[in-house]
Structures are given as C-alpha cells and as structure tokens.
LOGU-266628 format. One record per residue (C-alpha): x negated, y negated, z negated; residue number from 0. Coordinates in Angstrom, 2 decimals. Layout:
BEGIN
xx	yy	zz	pos
X	Y	Z	NUM
...
END
This chain:
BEGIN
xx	yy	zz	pos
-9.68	-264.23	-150.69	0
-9.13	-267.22	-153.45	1
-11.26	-269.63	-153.53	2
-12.73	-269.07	-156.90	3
-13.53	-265.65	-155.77	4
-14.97	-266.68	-152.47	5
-17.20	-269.28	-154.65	6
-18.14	-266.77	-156.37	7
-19.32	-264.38	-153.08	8
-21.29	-267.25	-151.88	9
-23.02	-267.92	-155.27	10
-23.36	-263.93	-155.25	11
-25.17	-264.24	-151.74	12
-27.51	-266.88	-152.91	13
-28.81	-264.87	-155.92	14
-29.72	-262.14	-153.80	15
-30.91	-263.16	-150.87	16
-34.54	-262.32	-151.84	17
-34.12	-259.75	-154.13	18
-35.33	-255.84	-153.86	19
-32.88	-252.69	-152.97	20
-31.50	-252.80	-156.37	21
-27.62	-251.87	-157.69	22
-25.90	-254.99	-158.03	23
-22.70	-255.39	-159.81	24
-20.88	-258.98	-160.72	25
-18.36	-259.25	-163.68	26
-16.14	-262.32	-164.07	27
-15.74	-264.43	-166.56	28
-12.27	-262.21	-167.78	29
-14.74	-259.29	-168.32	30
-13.78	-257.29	-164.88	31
-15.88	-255.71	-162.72	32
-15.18	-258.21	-159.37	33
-17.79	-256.49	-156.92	34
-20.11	-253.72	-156.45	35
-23.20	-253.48	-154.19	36
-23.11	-249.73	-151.82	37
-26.40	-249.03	-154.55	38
-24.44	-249.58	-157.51	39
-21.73	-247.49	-156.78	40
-24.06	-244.49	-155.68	41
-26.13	-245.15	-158.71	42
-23.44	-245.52	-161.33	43
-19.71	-244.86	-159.79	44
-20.20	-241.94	-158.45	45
-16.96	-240.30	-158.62	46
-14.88	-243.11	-159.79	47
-12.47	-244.65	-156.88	48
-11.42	-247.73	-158.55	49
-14.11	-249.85	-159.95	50
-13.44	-253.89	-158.88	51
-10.62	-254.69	-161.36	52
-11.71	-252.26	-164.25	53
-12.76	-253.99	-167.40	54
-16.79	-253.97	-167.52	55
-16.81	-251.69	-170.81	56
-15.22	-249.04	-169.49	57
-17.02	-249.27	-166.46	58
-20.22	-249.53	-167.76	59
-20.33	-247.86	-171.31	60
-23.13	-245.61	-171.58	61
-24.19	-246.19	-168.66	62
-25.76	-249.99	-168.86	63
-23.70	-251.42	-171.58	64
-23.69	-250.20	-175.03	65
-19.20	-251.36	-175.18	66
-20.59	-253.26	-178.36	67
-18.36	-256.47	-177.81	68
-15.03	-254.29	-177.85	69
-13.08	-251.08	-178.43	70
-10.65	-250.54	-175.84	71
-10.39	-254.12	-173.98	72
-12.98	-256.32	-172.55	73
-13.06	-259.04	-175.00	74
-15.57	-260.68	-176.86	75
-14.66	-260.93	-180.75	76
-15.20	-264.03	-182.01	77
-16.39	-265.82	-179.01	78
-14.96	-268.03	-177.03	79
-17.62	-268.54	-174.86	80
-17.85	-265.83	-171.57	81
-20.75	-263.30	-171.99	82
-22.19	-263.17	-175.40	83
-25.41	-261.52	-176.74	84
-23.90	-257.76	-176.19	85
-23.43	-258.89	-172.47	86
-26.55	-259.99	-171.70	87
-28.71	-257.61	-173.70	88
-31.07	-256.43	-170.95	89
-31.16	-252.66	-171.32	90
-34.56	-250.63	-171.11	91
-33.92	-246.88	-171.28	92
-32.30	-245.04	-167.84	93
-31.90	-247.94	-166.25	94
-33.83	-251.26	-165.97	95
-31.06	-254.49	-166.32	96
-31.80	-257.86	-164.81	97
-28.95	-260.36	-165.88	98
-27.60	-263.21	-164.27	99
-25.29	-265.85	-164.99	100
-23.81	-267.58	-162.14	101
-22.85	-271.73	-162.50	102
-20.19	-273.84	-160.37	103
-20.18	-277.61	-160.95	104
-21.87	-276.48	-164.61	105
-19.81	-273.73	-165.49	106
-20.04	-270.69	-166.45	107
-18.05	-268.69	-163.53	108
-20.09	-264.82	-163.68	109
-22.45	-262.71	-165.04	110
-24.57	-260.81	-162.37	111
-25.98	-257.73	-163.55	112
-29.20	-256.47	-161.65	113
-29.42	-252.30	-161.97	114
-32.62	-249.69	-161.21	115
-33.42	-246.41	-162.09	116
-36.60	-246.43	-164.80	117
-37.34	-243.25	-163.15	118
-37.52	-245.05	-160.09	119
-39.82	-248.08	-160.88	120
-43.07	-248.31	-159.53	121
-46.09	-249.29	-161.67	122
-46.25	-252.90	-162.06	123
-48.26	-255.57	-160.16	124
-49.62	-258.42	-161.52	125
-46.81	-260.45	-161.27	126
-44.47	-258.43	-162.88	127
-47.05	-258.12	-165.94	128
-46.86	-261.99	-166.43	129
-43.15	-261.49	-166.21	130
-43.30	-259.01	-169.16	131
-45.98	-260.55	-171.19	132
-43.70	-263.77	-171.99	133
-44.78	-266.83	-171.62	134
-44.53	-270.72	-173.09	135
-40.52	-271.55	-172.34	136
-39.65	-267.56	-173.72	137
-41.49	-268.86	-176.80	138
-39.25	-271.50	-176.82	139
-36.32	-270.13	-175.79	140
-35.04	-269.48	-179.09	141
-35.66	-272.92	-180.50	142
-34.10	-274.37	-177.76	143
-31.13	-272.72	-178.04	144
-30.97	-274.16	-181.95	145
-31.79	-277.21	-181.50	146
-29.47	-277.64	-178.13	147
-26.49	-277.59	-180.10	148
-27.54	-279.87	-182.68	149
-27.69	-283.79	-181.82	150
-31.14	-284.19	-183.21	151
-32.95	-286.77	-180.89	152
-35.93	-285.21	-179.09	153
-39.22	-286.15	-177.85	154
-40.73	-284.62	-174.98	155
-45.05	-284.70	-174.56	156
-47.07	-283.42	-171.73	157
-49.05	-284.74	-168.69	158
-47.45	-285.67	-165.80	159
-45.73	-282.70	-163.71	160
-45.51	-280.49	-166.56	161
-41.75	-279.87	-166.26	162
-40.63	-282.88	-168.90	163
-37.42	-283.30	-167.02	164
-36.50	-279.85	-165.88	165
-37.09	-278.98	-169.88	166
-34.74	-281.81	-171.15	167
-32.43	-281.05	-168.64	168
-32.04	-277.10	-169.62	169
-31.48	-278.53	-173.30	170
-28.66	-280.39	-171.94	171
-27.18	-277.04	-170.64	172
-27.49	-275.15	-173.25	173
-25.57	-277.77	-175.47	174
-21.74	-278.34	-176.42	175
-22.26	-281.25	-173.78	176
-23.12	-279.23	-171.54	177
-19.74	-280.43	-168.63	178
-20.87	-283.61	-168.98	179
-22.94	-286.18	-167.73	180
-26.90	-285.29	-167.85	181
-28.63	-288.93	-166.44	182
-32.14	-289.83	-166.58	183
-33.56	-293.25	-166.36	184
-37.20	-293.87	-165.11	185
-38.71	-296.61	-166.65	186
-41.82	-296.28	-164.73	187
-39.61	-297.37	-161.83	188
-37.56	-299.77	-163.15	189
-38.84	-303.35	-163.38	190
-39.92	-304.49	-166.90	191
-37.54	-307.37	-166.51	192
-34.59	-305.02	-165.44	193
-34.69	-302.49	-168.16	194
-31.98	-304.18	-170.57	195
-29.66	-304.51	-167.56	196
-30.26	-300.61	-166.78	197
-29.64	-299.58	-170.03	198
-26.90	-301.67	-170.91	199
-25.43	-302.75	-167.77	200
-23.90	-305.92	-167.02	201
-20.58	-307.65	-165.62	202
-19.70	-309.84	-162.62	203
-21.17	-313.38	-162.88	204
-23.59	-312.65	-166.19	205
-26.61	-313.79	-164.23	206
-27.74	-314.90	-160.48	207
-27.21	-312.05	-158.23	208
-25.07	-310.32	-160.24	209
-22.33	-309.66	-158.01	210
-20.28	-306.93	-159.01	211
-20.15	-305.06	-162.66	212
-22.70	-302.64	-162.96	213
-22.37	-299.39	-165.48	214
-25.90	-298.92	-167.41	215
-26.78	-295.87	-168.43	216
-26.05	-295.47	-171.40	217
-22.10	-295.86	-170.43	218
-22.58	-293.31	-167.52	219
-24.50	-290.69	-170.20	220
-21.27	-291.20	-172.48	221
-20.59	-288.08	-173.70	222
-23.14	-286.33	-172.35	223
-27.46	-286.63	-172.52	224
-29.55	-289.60	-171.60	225
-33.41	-288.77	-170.53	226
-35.95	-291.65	-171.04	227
-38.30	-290.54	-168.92	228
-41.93	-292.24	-169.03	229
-41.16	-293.80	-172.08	230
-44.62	-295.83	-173.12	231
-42.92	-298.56	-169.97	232
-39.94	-299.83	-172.16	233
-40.26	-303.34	-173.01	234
-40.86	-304.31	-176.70	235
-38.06	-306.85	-175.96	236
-35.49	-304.14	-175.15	237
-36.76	-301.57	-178.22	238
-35.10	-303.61	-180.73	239
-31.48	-303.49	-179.08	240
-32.22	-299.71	-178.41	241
-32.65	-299.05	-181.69	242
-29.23	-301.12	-182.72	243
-27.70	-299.07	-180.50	244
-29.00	-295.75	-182.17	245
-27.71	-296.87	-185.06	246
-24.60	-298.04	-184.30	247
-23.69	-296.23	-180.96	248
-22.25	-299.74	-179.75	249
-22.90	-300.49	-176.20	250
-22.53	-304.69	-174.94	251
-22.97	-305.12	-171.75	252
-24.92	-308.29	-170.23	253
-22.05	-310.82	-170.12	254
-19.39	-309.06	-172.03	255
-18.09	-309.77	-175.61	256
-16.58	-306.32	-175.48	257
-18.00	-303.65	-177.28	258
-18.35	-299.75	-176.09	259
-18.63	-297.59	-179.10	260
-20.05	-294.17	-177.09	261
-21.58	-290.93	-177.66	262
-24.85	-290.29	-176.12	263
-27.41	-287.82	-177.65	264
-30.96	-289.88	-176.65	265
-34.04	-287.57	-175.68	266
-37.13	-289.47	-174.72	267
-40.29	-287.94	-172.61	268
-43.57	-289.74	-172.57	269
-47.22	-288.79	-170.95	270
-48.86	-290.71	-173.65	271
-49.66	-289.28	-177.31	272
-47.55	-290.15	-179.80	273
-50.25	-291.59	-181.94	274
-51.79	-293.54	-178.87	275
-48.27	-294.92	-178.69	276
-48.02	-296.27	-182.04	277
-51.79	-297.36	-182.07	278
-51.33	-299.78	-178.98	279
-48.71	-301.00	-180.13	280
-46.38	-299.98	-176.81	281
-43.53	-298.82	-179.49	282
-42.11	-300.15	-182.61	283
-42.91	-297.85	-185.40	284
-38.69	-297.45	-186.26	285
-37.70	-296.68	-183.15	286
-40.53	-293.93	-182.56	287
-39.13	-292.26	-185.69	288
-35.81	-292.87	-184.10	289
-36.37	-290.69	-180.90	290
-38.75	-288.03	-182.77	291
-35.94	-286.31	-184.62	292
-38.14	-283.22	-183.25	293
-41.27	-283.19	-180.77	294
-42.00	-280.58	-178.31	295
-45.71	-280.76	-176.95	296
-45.81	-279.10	-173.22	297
-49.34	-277.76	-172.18	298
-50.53	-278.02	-168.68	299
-49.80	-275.74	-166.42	300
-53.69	-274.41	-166.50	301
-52.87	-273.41	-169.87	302
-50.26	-271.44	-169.04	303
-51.46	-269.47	-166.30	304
-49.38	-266.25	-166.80	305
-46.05	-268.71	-165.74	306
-47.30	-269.42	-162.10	307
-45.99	-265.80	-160.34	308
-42.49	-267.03	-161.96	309
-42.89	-270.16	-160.65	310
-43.78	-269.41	-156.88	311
-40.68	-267.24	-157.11	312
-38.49	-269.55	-158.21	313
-39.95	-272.41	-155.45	314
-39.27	-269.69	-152.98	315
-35.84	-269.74	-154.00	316
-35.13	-273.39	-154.05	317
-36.54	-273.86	-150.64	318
-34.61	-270.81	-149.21	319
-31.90	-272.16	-150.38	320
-32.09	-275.89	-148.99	321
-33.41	-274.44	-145.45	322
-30.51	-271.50	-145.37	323
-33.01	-269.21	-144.82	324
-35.18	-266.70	-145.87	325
-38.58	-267.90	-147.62	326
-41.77	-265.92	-146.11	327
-43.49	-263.93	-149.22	328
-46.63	-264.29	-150.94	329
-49.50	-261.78	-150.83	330
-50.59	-260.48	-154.03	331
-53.92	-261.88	-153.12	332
-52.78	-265.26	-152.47	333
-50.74	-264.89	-155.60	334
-54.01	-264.24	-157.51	335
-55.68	-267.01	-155.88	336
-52.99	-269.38	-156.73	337
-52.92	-268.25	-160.41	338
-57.02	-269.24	-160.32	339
-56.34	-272.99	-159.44	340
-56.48	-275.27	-162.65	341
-53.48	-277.73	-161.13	342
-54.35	-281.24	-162.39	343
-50.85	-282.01	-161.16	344
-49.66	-279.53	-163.00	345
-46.20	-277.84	-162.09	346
-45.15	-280.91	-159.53	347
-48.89	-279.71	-157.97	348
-47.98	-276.64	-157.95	349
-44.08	-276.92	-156.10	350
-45.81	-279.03	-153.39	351
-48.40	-276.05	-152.38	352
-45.56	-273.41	-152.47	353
-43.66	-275.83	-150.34	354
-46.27	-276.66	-147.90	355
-47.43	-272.73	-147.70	356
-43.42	-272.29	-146.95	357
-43.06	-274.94	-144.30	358
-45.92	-274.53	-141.82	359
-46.13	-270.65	-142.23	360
-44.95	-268.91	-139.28	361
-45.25	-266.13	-140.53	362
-43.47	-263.78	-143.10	363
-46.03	-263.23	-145.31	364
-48.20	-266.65	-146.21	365
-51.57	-264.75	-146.92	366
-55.01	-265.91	-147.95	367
-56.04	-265.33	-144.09	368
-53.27	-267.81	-143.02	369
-52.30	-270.22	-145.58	370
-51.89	-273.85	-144.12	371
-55.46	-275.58	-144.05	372
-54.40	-278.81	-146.47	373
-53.78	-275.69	-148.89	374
-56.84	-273.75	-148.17	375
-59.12	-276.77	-148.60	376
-57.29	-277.24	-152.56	377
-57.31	-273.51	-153.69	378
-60.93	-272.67	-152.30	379
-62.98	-275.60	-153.01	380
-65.79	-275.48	-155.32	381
-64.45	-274.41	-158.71	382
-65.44	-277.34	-161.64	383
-68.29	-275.89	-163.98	384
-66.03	-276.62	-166.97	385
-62.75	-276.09	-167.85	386
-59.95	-278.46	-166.58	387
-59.26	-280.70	-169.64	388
-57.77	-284.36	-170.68	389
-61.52	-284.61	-171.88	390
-63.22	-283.10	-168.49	391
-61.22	-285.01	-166.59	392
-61.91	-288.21	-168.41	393
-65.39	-287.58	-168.07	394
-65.56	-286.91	-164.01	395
-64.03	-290.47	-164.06	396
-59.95	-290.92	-163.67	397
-60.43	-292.78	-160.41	398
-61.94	-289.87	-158.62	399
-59.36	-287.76	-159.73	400
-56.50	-289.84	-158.35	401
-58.36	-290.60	-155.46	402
-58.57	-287.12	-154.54	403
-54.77	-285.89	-155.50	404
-53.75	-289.12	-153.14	405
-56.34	-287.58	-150.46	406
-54.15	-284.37	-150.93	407
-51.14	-285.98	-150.40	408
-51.55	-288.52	-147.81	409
-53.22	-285.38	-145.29	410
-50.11	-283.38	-146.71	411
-47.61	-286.11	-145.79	412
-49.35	-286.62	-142.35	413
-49.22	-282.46	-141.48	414
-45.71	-282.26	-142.52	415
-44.32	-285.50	-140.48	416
-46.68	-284.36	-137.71	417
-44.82	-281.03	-137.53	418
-41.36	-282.83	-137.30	419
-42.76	-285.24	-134.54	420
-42.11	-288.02	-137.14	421
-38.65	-287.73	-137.69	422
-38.52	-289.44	-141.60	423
-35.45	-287.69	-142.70	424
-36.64	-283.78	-141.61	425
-40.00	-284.73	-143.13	426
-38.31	-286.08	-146.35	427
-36.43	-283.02	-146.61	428
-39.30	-280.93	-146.24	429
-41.32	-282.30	-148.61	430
-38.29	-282.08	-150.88	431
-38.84	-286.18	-151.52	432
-35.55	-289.08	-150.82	433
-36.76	-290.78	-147.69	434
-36.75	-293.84	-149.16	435
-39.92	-292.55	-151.41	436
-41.25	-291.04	-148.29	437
-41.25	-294.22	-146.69	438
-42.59	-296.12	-149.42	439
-45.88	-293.32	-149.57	440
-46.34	-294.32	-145.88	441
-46.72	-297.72	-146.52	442
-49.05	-296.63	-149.11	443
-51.29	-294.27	-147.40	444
-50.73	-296.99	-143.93	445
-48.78	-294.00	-142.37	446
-46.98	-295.29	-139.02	447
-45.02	-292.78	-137.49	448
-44.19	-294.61	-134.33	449
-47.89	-294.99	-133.62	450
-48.99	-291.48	-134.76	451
-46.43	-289.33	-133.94	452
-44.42	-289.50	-130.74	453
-40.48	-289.64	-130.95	454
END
C-alpha cells in the first residue's frame, strides 16, 4: 500500500470510528472509487466485481450521483479544484448522502461519501431535528464562502467562548490561502509593552535581552491569515504602525533598516462592542474602519440552542481522537438536559462539560443517572428566573459570575488531576489545556499536587 493511500485509510478510520452501520464509499481526489465498506457494496454494487478503480460517475450514476460534472470521464469541467458542487450535493430521494471531505497537512486528499436507504431510516430524534433545522454557521455558510475568497479585512464580535477563533480559522480554509500559514496572536496574553515586538519582530542586539532574531507575526502569517484575537488589549502606541502597515504592507522589524513588503490578509476578533470600542477610546477611529472591512456578530451559545447536539458530537470526536479510543455516548436525556443549560461560557463552557462527562465516565453511555458530580452540580442547579443575558448578567453582579465559573473550574481541575494521581502532563492532556496553562491555573486556584495528590 502507498503511502498516500495508507494516509488516506487512516484518515478513513478516523471519520468513522463513531459512526452508525451505514454504506461507506471514499473517492479520491482523481475521481475513482478507492474503497468500499461490505454495506456499500451490498447496498449499491451488487453485481458489479470491479468497483475500487472505476471512475465515481459510472459507479455511482443513478444511484447517488446525478453524473452531472461529466459525460463519459470523471472530470470536473471547469474546475480545478477536487469535488465541486455536483460532488457534494447531498442527495435526498432512495438514499440518504452524508459527505465528507478528508484533509492532510490542509489539503484536500478525498471525498467520503456516507450512504443509507430512506426506506431504512428511522424517525428522527431530537438531535437529528436540530441537525435538519439549520442553524447559525449554515446561515452563514454561504457568506463565508464569498467573503473567504475575497481579502476584505474582517471583524469578529461575540462573548468570550463563542467560537471567535474556530470561525476565523474556517475562513482561512475556505480561502485561496488556504496552504498557508493561519497564526493567531493573543493580545490578552501578550504584555502591553511586548506587542510591537510580537507583531513586528525584532533582530539580534535591537534591545537588552534580545538575543537572537525573532520573526513577528506578521512575517510568519506572510502569505497566509493573521487572527488578532482579543483585540480591545492593543496598545494605542502600536495602532498607529498597524495601520501603516495596512496601508503599505511593509513590515520593519525592531532594529532593522530593512523593509519586508508581505501579504497578510488581517482579521481581528474582539469581546467588546464595536461602539464601546470607539467610545473609550481603546481604538483609533482609522484603524477600526481599517479592520471592519465586514463585521460578523456571533450570539451566545444560549441563543443558539439547536447547535449543542452538533456540538457534543463533534467534542466526542476530538477527544476520541486524542485518547485513540472510542468516546462513551450521550443519552438522549442527558442530551436534552445539556441543550437546557444557558452556558455563560458559552461554547469553551460547553467543550469542558463534554470533556469532563468523557473522562471520568466509566461507562459507555454518560447518562443523567451517572454523569460526573462537578457536571451534575452545573446542569441541575437552580435555573435563573430570567433569561441568561449581557443585561441579566450585569445585573446579578459580574463578580459573582466569575467567581462561580472559577468555582467550576478550580473543583474541575482538582477531579481531573486527582484521577491522574497528579501527574501535570496526563491532567493537561485531559483537560485538553498546554501544561504550562495548567500549571499557571494551579497557582491560581493554590492547587499543589505534591501535597494533594500522591505521586
């Protein structure tokens, strides 16, 4: 077996891990049928010997593909890129079609097509109805898809945990930049007095401590996107040489005469309203206009409720994939209950219950009956007698509400380091956090391991 095609058998394995008894069928990128599941071939090959190697419209035409990319040989007209619209139509009629597209090192390397019988479908649950209903991002999908492959600046809004990064991040693939690099620069971390030196960089010798040249981001984003994430922390003193640099696309780093002319499409992401932003004063007026070529406003995840079955699933995923193992399932029930929660953490909230639920179930199924107790104690407490909003929350007083998310956290953080007898790195890991942020909670919450938990 090639390595492309094994590559392609162990992304195939991933996708699938979790999923149902349906036909499963992968086509690569030269529009051949590569590999059938035993389902597929009773479902749509009955009688045919050959099918790995036969071109995917003459496999599949009038069966689960309409043939309306070519005549005779599987070819796109007009398209250069694999899999266009006629590919991944997802057919409802005989059969049900779930598509796939399979990435290596942010490339395009197979479509996987997911096959059942309509006759064979059972009536819906509840999760499957949010699925169908549509929801924010399939709103959105269509704009983003416009506006990826423009170079408009963009400005991301939303509270924190709403998905800010994930969202600029899926712009970046769906754009002609798309193989290159997508960096994202924190200013909430970064000291104040730092930020010019992060952006820009800086050589050997340019100031004390500097003892080696350092590439800032906006030379390691060349070519590709550069995220500034919590943007209402960027120095006024660093705004105006931003805004040089958007419009000149010169780069100088800290100690250098030489100039870097790059290409770097800017989006920007911010927590804060735009109009609180301007009102404080925390951005220049020019440079806001700058970075709003286009805003996109994301709600919180209580206000888009139908999203959080999607969600669970796709957490489930991500941690079966970093354990190598299967994840245990959801009950509906729990489902429901999760769905009920009004997540003032929004979708970060949200990941760290799935995760938790995932780690210190021993069973399969993580029921309402069984779910860990840090969980139980969030999703059954007293619901609030109104509605979860900026202006509800502001009212029950901010510090309450960060005192009691950093409650949550700190008892989660003790459970989970508990369970791996204090070993940092398996804890870090678990919590799907770099150690060096799981140390620096400990020290925040007064966590010591070597005291608490026995080596």
């Amino acid at each position: 077996m090639s390595t492309k095609q094994d590559a392609l058998y162990r992304l195939l394995s991933s996708h699938i891990a979790d999923s149902t008894n349906s036909a499963f069928l992968l086509i690569g990128t030269d529009y051949r049928i590569q590999w059938v599941s035993d389902a597929a071939r009773k479902l749509l090959f009955k009688n045919v010997p050959e099918i790995e190697g036969m071109a995917c419209a003459r496999g599949l035409r009038g069966k689960v593909c309409s043939a309306e990319c070519i005549e005779d040989i599987a070819l796109v007209k007009g398209d250069t890129t694999p899999f266009g619209a006629a590919c991944l139509k997802e057919v409802q009629g005989e059969f049900n079609i779930r598509n796939s597209l399979l990435d290596s090192g942010g490339k395009t390397v197979g479509l996987l097509k997911q096959i059942s019988s309509s006759e064979e479908s059972a009536p819906p649950s509840r999760q499957d109805q949010f699925e169908s209903r549509g929801s924010w991002h399939s709103t959105l999908a269509p704009t983003l898809a416009r506006i990826a492959e423009t170079t408009i600046p963009i400005l991301l809004v939303g509270e924190t945990g709403t998905g800010k990064e994930v969202l600029a991040q899926r712009i970046h693939e769906l754009s002609p930049r798309r193989n290159n690099p997508f960096v994202v620069l924190d200013l909430s971390v970064v000291p104040e007095s730092l930020v010019d030196d992060a952006l820009f960089g800086h050589t050997r010798g340019a100031f004390t401590g500097a003892t080696s040249d350092y590439t800032g981001k906006l030379l390691q984003a060349d070519g590709g996107t550069l995220l500034l994430d919590e943007l209402e922390n960027i120095p006024l003193s660093v705004q105006a040489k931003l805004l040089r640099f958007l419009e000149t696309g010169i780069v100088e780093r800290i100690g250098q005469t030489k100039k870097h002319a790059i290409d770097v499409r800017i989006l920007a992401a911010t927590n804060v309203s735009p109009e609180d932003l301007l009102s404080s004063g925390r951005l220049r007026e020019d440079l806001f206009y700058r970075l709003r070529g286009m805003t996109i406003l994301l709600p919180p995840l209580r206000d888009r409720q139908e999203e959080i079955p999607l969600l669970i699933h796709t957490f489930r995923g991500n941690w079966s994939a970093r354990h190598r193992r299967k994840a245990p399932d959801f009950s509906p029930d729990l489902v429901e209950r999760f769905c009920d929660y009004p997540y003032p953490g929004n979708i970060r909230e949200l990941k760290h219950l799935v995760d938790l639920c995932l780690s210190l179930t021993i069973d399969q199924t993580v029921t309402v009956d069984n779910i860990p107790d840090p969980v139980k104690e969030i999703l059954f407490k007293k619901e609030p007698d109104r509605p979860f909003t900026n202006e509800t929350i502001g009212s029950r007083g901010s510090k309450n509400v960060e005192e009691a998310i950093a409650a949550v956290e700190k008892d989660m953080i003790q459970r989970v380091l508990l369970q791996h007898r204090g070993r940092v790195s398996d804890a870090a890991h678990s919590l799907s956090m770099s150690r060096i942020t799981l140390w620096r909670k400990m020290k925040k919450y007064n966590l010591d391991r070597r005291k608490t938990f026995p080596s």
